[in-house]
C-alpha positions in Angstrom: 0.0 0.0 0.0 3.2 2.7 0.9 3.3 2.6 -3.2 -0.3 4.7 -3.0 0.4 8.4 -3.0 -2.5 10.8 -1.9 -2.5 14.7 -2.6 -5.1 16.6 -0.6 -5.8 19.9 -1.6 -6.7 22.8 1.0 -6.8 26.4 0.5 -4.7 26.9 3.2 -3.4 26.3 6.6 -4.1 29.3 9.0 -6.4 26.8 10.9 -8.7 28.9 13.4 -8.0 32.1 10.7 -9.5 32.4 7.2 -9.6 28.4 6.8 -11.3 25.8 9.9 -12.9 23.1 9.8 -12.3 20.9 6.9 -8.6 22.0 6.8 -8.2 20.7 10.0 -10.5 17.5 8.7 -8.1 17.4 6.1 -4.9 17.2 8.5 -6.1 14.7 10.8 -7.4 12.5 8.0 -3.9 12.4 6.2 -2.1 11.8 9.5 -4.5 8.7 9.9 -3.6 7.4 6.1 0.2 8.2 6.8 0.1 5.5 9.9 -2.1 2.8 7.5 1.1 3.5 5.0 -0.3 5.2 2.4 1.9 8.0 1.5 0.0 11.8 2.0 0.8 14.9 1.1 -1.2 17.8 2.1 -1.2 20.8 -0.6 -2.2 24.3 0.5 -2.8 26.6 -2.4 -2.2 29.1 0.0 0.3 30.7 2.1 -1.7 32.9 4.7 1.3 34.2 7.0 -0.6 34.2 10.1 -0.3 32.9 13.5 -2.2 29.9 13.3 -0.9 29.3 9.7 2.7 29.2 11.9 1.1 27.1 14.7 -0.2 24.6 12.0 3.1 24.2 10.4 5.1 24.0 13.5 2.6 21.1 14.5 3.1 19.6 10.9 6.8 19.6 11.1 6.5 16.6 13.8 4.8 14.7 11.6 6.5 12.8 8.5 3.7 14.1 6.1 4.7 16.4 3.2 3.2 19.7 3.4 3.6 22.4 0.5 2.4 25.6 -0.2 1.9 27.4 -3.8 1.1 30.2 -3.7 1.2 33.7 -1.9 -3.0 34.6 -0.7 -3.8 37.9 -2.0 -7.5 37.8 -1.0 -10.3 36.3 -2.6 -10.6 36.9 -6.6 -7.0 37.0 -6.7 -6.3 35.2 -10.4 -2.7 35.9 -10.4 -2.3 33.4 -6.9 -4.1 30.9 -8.6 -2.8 30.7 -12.0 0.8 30.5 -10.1 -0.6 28.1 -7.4 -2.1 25.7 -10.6 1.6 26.1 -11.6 3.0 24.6 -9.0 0.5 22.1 -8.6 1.0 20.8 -12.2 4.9 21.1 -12.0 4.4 18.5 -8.3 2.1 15.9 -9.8 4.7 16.0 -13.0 7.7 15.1 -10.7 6.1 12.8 -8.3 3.8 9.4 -8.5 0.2 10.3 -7.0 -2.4 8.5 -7.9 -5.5 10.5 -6.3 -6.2 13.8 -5.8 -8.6 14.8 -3.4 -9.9 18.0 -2.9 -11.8 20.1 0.2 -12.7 23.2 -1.6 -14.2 24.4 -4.9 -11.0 26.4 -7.0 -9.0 22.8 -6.0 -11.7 20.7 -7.2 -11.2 22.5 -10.7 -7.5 21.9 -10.5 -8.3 18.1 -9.9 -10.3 18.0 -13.1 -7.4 20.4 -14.5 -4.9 17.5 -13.5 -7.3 14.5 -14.6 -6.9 15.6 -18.3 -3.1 16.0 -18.1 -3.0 12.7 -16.8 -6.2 10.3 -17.4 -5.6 7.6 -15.1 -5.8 9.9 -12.2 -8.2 9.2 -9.9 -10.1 12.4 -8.8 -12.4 12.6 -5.9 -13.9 15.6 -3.6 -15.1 16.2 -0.3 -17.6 19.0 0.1 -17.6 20.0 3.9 -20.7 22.3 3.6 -24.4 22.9 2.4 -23.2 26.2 0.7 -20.3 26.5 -1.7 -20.3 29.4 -3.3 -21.4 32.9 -2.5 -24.5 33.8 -2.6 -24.3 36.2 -5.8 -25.2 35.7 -9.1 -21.7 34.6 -10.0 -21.8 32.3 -7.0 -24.8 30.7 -8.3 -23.7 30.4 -12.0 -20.8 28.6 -10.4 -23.2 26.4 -8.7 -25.2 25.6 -11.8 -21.8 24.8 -13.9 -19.7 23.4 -11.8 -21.4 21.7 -8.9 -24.4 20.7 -10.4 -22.9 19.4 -14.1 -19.3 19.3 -14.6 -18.2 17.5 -10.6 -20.4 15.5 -10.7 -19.8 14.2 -14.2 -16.1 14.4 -14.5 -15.0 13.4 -11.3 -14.5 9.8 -10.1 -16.3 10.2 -6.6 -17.8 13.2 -4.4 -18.2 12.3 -0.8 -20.6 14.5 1.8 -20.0 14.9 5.0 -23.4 14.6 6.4 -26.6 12.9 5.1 -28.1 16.8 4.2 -25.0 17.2 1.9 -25.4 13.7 0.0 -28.8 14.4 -0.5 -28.0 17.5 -2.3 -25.4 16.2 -3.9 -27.7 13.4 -4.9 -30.3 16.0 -6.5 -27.6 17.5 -9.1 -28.7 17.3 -12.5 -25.2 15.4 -13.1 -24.8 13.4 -10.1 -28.8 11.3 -11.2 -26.8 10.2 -14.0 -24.1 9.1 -11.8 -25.3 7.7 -8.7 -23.2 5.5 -7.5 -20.3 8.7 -7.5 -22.2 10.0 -3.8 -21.0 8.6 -1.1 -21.7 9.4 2.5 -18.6 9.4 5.2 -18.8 11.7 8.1 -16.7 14.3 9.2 -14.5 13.3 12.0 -12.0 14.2 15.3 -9.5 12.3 17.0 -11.1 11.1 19.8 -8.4 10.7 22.9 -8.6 7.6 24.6 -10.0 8.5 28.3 -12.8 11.4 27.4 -12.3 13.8 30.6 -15.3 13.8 33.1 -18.1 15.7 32.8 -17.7 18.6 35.4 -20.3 19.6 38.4 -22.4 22.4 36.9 -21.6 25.7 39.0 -24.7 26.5 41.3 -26.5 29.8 40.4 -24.9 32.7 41.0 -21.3 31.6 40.4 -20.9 33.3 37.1 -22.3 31.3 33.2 -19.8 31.4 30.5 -21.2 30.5 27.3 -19.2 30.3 24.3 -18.4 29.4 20.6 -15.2 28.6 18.2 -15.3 29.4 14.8 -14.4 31.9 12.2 -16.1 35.4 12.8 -17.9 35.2 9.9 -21.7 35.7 8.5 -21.8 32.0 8.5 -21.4 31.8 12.4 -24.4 33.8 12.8 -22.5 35.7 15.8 -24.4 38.8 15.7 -27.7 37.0 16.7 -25.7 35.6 19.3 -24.5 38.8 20.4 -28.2 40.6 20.0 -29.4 38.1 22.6 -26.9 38.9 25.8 -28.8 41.6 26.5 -32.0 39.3 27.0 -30.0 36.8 28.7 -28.0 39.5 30.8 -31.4 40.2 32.5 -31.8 37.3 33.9 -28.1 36.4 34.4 -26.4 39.8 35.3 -23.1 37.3 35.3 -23.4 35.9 32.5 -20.0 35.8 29.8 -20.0 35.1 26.2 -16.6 34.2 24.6 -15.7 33.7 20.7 -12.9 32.0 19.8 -11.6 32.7 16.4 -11.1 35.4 13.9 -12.7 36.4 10.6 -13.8 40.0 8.8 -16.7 40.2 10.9 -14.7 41.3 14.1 -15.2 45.1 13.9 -18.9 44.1 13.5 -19.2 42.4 16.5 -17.4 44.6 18.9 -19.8 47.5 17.1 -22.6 45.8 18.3 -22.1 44.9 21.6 -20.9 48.5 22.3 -23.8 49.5 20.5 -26.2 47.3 22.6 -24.0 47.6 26.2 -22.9 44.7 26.4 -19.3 44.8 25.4 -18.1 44.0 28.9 -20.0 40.8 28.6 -18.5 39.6 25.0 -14.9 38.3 25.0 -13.9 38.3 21.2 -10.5 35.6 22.3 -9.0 35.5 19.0 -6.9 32.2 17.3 -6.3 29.9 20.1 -4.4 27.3 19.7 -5.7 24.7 22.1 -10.0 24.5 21.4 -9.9 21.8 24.3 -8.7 24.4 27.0 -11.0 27.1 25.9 -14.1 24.6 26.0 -13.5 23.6 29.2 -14.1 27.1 30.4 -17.3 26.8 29.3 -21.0 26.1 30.9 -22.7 25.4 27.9 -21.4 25.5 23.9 -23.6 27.6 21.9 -23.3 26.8 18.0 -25.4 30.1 16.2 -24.6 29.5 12.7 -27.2 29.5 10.0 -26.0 26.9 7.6 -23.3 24.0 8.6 -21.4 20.8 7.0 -21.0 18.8 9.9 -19.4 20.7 12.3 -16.7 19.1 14.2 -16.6 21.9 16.4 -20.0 20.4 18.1 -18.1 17.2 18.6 -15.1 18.7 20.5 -17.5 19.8 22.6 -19.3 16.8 23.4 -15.8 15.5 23.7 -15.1 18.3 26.1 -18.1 17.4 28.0 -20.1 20.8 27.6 -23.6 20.9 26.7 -24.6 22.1 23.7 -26.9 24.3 22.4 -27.2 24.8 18.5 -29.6 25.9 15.4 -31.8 23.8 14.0 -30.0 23.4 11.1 -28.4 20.9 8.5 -25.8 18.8 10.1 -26.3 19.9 13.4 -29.4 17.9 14.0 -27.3 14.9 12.8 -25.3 15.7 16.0 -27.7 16.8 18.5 -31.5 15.7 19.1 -33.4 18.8 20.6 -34.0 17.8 24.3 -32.3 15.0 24.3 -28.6 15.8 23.7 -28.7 18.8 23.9 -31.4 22.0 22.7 -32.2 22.9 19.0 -33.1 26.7 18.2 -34.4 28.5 14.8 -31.1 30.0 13.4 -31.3 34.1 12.6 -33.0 34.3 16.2 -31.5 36.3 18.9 -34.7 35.8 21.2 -34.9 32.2 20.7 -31.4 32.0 21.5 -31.5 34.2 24.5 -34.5 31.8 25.9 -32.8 28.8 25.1 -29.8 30.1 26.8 -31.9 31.1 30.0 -33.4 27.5 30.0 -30.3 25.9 29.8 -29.0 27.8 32.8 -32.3 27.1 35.1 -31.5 23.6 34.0 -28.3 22.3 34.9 -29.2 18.9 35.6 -30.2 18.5 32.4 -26.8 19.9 30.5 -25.4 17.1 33.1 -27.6 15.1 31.1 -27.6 16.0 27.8 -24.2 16.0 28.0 -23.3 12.5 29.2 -26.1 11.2 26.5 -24.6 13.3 23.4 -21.1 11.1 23.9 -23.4 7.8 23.0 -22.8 8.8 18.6 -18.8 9.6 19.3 -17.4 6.2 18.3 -19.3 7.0 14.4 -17.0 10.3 14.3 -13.8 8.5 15.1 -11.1 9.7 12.8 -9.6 5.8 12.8 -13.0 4.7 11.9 -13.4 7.3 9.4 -9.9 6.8 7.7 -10.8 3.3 7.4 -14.3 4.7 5.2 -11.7 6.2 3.1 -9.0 3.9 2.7 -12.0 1.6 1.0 -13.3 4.1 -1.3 -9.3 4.6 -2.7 -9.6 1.1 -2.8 -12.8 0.4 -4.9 -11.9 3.5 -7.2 -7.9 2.4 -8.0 -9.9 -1.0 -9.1 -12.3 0.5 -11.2 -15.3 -0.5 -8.8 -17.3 2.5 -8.4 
């Protein structure tokens, strides 16, 4: 098998920054295929010179996967970057022996199929981490209609989902009904550690709430809703804290409206951190606002964590958390429903106790071994010409 080469294409590496979740997806994943002796090498198109870009690739050097980077970022739109990260790209796969190129965002998909008719007997597959791919412009959506719809699902050999909302939608293309058996369904994923930690003693009333999310600052999040509702929550829980964890464009935004609404002493905008599992534990309860997900692995740290979670009733989070069960549900773009889900939750605690003991039941699914293992058949069955 150490004769199998994998490329994995990111659009960068500033983990935390401008790129998250299935970057990170994307690192675990080839560390897994590295120890099943496969040989991976991650490709960032990318190079963001940030922080967390630096605390990824310090990480990385530990490891014995290749890492390279393309290209310098020069923002989004920036055609000169990607013509010169295709470059590079094309001038790798010339001097080296991969056989499959899979990609974790849209411009890499397109170099994939750019690669496949250089060299036809590459095997080409994607994983598409969210419900929305494009922006939501008419450019975006002629993108949509072209690519993700027609030319993907046509000219690649497989597109995998990440959640069961994604491979139905996938599934609906006009392309993909003419391929079916292309849609596949494997979940994102974390490393699970071997002992989870215990689920800590809720604090008694009174002893301070800190409520809190990680993610990029960015429309997707749905921050501002979350936000809008401390001043609801604030007058029933004069204590109460909200920290964010992360950066994005949306910063100035954020602090704007909490000064705006008097709550800034309340909101605790924390930045890149480098270690989620620290800042999770200094929560009371996880609070996931965003208004359209993949499957965000950032609910499963916390379950991992043991915090309860609270989260929009949305795509992919319901395939992590069952409203009143695991955890609450709430209609996204809702500061009020928030702020009274938030309040509940705090009146409540035996119940986050309980929700979050019963959310750890669907962690072994999420496993990044068992995952891996999902993906090590699907190179499998598409080097034999199965699928």
């Amino acid at each position: 098998m150490a004769e199998i080469h994998i490329l994995q294409l990111v659009k960068g590496l500033d983990i935390g920054g401008v790129n998250g979740g299935a970057e990170r997806f994307c690192v675990d994943l080839s560390q897994q295929l590295t120890q099943m002796g496969y040989q991976a090498t991650i490709c960032a198109f990318f190079r963001m010179h940030t922080p967390a870009e630096a605390k990824t690739l310090q990480a990385l050097e530990a490891t014995s996967l290749n890492v390279i980077q393309l290209a310098e970022w020069r923002g989004n739109g920036a055609l000169s970057s990607y013509r010169q990260a295709l470059h590079g790209l094309e001038n790798y796969v010339q001097s080296h022996p991969v056989q499959i190129v899979q990609s974790h965002f849209q411009l890499g998909t397109l170099a994939a199929l750019r690669l496949k008719r250089q060299h036809p007997g590459l095997i080409t597959l994607r994983t598409v981490h969210n419900v929305r791919e494009w922006e939501q412009t008419p450019a975006g959506r002629w993108k949509a209609h072209i690519f993700t719809e027609r030319v993907f699902p046509a000219r690649l050999d497989a597109e995998v989902g990440v959640s069961q909302a994604i491979v139905e939608q996938l599934g609906a293309h006009p392309g993909a009904k003419q391929h079916p058996e292309k849609t596949h369904l494997i979940p994102n994923a974390i490393d699970l550690p071997e002992k989870l930690p215990e689920i800590k003693p809720p604090r008694a009333e009174g002893q301070g709430f800190v409520i809190g999310s990680a993610g990029r600052l960015a429309e997707q999040k749905g921050y501002r809703y979350l936000v809008a509702a401390m001043p609801e929550v604030l007058e029933v829980i004069p204590g109460c804290e909200l920290h964010l964890a992360g950066d994005g464009n949306q910063k100035a935004e954020l602090i704007a409206l909490a000064q705006e609404l008097e709550v800034a002493e309340h909101v605790k905008l924390r930045g890149y951190l480098g270690n989620i599992p620290n800042f999770l534990n200094e929560l009371d309860l996880f609070v996931s606002s965003s208004l359209w997900e993949g499957l965000p692995t950032v609910i499963l740290e916390a379950i991992v964590a043991g915090v309860p979670v609270l989260a929009t009733d949305i795509a992919g989070n319901r395939e992590l958390i069952q409203d009143r069960r695991t955890g609450w549900l709430v209609q996204p773009a809702d500061a009020h429903a928030l702020a009274r889900a938030i309040v509940h939750a705090y009146h409540h605690p035996e119940l986050r106790q309980q929700f979050a003991r019963e959310a750890r039941r669907i962690l072994p699914q999420f496993s990044i071994q068992t995952v891996t293992e999902q993906y090590a058949q699907l190179y499998q069955r598409l080097l034999a010409g199965a699928v």
